[in-house]
Every structure is written in C-alpha cells, then in structure tokens.
C-alpha positions in Angstrom: 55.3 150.2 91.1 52.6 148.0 89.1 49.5 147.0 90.5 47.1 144.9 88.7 43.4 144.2 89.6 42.5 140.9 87.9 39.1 139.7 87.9 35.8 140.9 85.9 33.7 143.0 87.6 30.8 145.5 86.2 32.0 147.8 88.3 35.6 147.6 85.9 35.7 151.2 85.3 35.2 152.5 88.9 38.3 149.7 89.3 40.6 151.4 87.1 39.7 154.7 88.9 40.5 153.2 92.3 43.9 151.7 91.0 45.1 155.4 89.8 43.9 156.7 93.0 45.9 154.4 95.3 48.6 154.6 93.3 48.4 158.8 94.4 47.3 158.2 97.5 49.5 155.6 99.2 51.7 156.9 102.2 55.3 157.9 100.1 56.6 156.2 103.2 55.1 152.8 102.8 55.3 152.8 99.3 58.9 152.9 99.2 58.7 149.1 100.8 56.1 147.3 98.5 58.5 146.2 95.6 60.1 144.4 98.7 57.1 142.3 99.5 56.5 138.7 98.8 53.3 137.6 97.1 50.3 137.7 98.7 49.2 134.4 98.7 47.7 131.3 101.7 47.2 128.8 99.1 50.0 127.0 100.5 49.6 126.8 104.1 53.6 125.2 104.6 54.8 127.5 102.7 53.1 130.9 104.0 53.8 129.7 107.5 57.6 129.4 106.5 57.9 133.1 105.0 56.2 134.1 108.3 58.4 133.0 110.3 61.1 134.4 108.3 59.3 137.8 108.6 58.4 138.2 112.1 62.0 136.8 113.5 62.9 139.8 111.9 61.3 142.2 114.4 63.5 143.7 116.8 63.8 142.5 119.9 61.5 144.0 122.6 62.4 145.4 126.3 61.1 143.3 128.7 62.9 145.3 131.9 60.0 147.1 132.6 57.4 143.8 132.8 57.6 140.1 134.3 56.6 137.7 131.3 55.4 133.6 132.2 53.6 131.0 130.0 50.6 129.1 131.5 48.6 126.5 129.6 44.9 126.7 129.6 42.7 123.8 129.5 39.8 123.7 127.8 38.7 121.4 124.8 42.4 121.9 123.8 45.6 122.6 125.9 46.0 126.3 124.8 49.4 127.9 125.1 49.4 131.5 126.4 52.2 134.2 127.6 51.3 136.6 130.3 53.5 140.3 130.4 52.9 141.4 133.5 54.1 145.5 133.4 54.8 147.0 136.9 51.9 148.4 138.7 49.4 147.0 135.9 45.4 147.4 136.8 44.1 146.2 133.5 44.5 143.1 131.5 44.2 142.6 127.5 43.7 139.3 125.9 45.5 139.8 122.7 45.1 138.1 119.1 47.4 137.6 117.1 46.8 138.4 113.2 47.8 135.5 110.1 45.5 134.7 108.4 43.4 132.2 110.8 47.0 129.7 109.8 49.7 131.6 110.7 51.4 132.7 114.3 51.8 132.0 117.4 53.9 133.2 120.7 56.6 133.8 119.4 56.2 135.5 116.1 53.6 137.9 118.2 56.1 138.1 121.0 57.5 141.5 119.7 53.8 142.6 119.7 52.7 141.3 123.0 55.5 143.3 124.6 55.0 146.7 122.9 51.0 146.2 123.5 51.8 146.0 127.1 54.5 148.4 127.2 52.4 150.9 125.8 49.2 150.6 127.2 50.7 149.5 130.8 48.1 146.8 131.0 48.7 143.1 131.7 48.8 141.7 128.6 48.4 137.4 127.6 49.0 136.7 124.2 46.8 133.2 123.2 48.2 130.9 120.7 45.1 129.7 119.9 44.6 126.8 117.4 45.1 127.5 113.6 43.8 126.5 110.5 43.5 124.4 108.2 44.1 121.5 110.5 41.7 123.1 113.0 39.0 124.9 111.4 36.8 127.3 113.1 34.8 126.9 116.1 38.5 125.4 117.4 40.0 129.2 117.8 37.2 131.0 119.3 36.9 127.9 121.6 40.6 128.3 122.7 40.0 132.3 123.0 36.6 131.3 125.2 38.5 129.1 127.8 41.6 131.4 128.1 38.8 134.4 128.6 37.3 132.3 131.7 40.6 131.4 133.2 41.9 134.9 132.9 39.1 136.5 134.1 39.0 133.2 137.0 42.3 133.7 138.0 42.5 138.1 137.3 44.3 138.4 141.6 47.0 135.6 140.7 47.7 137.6 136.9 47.7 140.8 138.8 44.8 142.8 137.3 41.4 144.0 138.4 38.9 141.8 136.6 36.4 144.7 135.7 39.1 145.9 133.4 39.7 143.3 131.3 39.9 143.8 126.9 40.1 141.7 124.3 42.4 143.3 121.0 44.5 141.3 118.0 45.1 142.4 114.6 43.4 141.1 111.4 42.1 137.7 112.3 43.1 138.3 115.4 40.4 140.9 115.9 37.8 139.0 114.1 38.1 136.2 117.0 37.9 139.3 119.4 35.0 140.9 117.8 33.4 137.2 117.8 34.6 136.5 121.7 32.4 139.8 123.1 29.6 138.6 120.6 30.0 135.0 122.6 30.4 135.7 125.7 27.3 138.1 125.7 24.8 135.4 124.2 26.4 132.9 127.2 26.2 134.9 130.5 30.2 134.8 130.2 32.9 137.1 131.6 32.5 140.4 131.3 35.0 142.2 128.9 35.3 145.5 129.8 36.6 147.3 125.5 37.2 145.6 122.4 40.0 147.0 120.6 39.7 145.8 116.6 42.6 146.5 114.3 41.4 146.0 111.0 39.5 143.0 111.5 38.0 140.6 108.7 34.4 140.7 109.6 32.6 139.2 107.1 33.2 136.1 104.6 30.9 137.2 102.1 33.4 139.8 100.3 30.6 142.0 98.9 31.8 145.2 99.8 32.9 147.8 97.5 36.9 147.2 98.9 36.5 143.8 99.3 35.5 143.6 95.6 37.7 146.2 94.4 41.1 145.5 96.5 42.3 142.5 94.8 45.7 143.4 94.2 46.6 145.6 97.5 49.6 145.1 99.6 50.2 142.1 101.7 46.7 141.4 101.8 44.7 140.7 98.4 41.2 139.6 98.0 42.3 136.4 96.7 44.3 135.8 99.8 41.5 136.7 102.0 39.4 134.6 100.2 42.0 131.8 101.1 42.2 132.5 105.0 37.9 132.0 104.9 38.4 128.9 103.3 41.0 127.3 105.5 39.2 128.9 108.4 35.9 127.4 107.9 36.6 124.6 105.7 33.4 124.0 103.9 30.9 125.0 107.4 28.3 127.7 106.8 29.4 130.5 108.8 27.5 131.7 111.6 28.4 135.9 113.9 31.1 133.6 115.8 32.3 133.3 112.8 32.0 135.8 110.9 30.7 138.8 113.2 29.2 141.0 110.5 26.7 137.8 110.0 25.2 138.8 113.7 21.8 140.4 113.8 21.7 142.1 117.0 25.1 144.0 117.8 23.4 145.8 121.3 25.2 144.8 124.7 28.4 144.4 123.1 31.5 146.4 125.2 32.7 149.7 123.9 35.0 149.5 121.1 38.3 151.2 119.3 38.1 149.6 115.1 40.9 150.6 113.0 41.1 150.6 109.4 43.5 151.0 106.5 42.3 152.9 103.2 43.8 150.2 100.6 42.8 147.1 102.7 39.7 144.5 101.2 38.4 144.6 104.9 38.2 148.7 105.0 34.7 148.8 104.1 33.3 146.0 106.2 35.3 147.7 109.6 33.4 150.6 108.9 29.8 149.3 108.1 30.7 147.5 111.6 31.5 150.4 113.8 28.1 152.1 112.4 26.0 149.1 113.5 27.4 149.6 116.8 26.6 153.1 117.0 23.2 152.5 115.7 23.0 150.0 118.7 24.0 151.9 121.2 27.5 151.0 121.6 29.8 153.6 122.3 32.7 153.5 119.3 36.0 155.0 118.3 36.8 154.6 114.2 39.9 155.3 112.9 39.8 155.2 109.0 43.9 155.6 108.5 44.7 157.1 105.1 47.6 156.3 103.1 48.2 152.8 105.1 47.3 149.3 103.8 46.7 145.8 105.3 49.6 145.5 108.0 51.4 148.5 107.2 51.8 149.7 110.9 54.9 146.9 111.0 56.6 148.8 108.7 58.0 151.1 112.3 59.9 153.2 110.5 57.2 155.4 108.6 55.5 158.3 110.5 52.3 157.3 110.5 52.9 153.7 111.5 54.4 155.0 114.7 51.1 157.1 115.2 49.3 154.4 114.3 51.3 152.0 116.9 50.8 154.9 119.6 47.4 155.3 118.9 46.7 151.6 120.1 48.6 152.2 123.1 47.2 154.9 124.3 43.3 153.9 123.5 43.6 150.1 126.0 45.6 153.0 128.5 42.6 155.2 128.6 39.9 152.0 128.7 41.5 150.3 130.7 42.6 153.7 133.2 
C-alpha cells in the first residue's frame, strides 16, 4: 500500500508524520480494500458519474417487506423527484441526502441507503434527488431540499408521520445541504426540523484545516477531489453559510445534532471545529470521531466497525425521533 501526499506545504514534515501514522493506524479491515479503489478524482463529471453508477448498482439489494415505498414529485423552482419508505407503525420522518460529491446520485444509487436508513431507525424516510452539479450550481440543491422540506412537513398526516418529529440526515454533501437546510429554515420562519444527523459532512470551502491540508492522498476522498466537488458546486459564486455552513456566524437555534467523522478524511477537522461551535451555542451535540475509517468507509459492510458504524446511525434518528 503506497500513499503519496503531493503538494508543498510548510507544514511538510508534520506530513510525512501523518502518512506513517495512517499507514499504522488504518482499520486492518478496510485497508485490505484500498488497492481495489479507483482514483479519486471529479475532474470529469461524465466520467465519475459512470463509475458511480457502476459502484452503487453493486449494493445489495435491500428488504423492502417490512415498509411501503412511493415516488412523489415536488414542485418548487424545479420539479424535484423524491422516494418516500414508509416502515410500519412509523412516527418520525427523515429527509435524507444523498452523498457524491454535489454531481453524483440520485434515487436509485441511494435506494440501498434509503431503505436501511428506514429500516433501522423505523422512521419514515424520503430520499430527495435534488439537482446536481455542475449543470446546476448551488443555490439549485438547497432550493430543491427547501421545497421538499415544506411539502413534507405540509403534507406529514398523508406521509404517515407526526410533524414535530421530523430530521434532516445525508452523507458527505449530503449532510452539508442538511447542515445548510436547519441553517435556512431558521433564518426564514420555516418548518421546524426536529435533529440533524451529519455524516461527515464538507462544511467549509476554504480547506484550511490541518486534515483538509494534510489529507491529499486519503481514500476515496482526496483534497484535490474535494477541491473539485466546491468548484462544480459553486461554480465561480462566493460562498455564503447555505453554502458552506462553517461560513455562518451565529450557529444558536439550530436543532440538536448527531456529526460523524472519519480519522483519515480532509473534512475530519472541519466536522469537529463544527460540533464545538454548536456546543458553545447552546446546541445540544453528539460527535463521533470514528478511528481507523476514512471518507465513505462505512459501505465497505463487511468490516466490524462499518456495521457499528451503520448501527450507530440507526439507532441515533430511532432515539431522536422516539
């Protein structure tokens, strides 16, 4: 296993010690599969979006027995396409997010996900396939996430949930439109979300902390790549706390929150520094700083700790949302 961290840095010798050390430290488990992972790379938009959907149709294919599962379309400044698992007896509802990048997913490929996220936390669960980049640059995704929040909270009796109990999650950029959705809906008078569950969110396009500079050669997701999924995603605009949450001054008022992080991911640091503001303004938190895992790891179902990991998520939207 050979990891290289290219780029120069003053900081070069700290560099070198954190490449020994994650080459110690990584979970034996999911080292075994990095040889077997493609490039990290979103310079090519086509491209990444094909390997994607090579990847995820690789997922095995989920139980739905237990739940009832319909797609709606939303209207709002775009027609957004969402699927709604309905588990039996379900009080709760989570909007979920799915993670690629800001350019990459959609129902399908998170259709695996959905289903386990309400299998496991026996919540209503509706997946939004909200509009990607580069061909719709941010706001168009939080907009999408904005009107499908309204509807579902609108129409929570006809989805089957109690409308005081209603989350936002996703994964990666996924979480970063949830993080920026509580941030939203607070500064408009919007629906109330109840818990904001992040898992490993990008929070911030500035890439000045210590893993965002260091982390430039880390599984599945590089700084150079990350670097990519901000350009697409905001295309030139200055970025503003929809945006990029960690930009947003005053964190108070926001709802509870769960923030997961993995130790070899660029975003580790800024998921951290973000959980602290919210304590510091008086928002209750739960940080989980998973050691051993990188960027995505928990998809590798197979090793220990991504099926604590995987449980973990379940069990924290079951307990918000009880």
């Amino acid at each position: 296993m050979r990891w290289e961290y290219a780029g120069a840095y003053d900081a070069r010798r700290t560099t070198r010690r954190a490449f020994v050390h994650s080459l110690v430290a990584m979970d034996p488990e999911l080292a075994a599969f990095i040889p077997l992972f493609p490039p990290a790379d979103l310079t090519d938009v086509p491209a990444a979006r094909e390997l994607h959907a090579k990847l995820t149709a690789s997922a095995p294919v989920p139980d739905l027995s237990g739940m009832d599962v319909e797609d709606h379309v939303v209207s709002g400044e775009a027609d957004v396409p969402v699927r709604v698992y309905r588990p039996r007896e379900a009080r709760g509802a989570i909007l979920w997010f799915h993670g690629g990048g800001f350019v990459m997913g959609g129902l399908d490929s998170e259709h695996p996900w959905a289903a386990r996220v309400a299998e496991a936390s026996g919540a209503v669960v509706v997946s939004v396939d909200y509009r990607l980049a580069p061909e719709n640059p941010y706001p168009a995704a939080i907009d999408d996430a904005y009107a499908v929040l309204t509807w579902a909270a609108e129409n929570a009796g006809r989805l089957g949930f109690d409308a005081g109990r209603l989350a936002v999650a996703g994964h990666s950029a996924g979480a970063t439109i949830a993080a920026a959705l509580c941030l939203r809906t607070r500064d408009e008078g919007g629906p109330r979300v109840h818990f904001q569950l992040l898992n490993q969110p990008g929070l911030d396009d500035r890439l000045e902390t210590w893993s965002a500079r260091h982390f430039t050669d880390t599984p599945w997701l590089t700084r150079g790549k990350l670097a990519s999924a901000w350009g697409h995603y905001l295309a030139g605009r200055a970025a503003d706390e929809y945006a990029a949450p960690a930009r947003a001054e005053d964190l108070s008022g926001l709802p509870a929150a769960y923030i997961a992080s993995a130790e070899f991911c660029p975003n580790r640091d800024e998921d951290i520094l973000y959980a602290l503001r919210l304590l510091q303004a008086g928002v209750p938190v739960e940080l989980h700083q998973w050691p051993g895992t990188f960027h995505g790891s928990q998809a590798i179902t197979s090793a220990e700790v991504s099926r604590r990991q995987l449980a973990e998520l379940g069990a924290v939207l079951r307990r918000a949302l009880a």
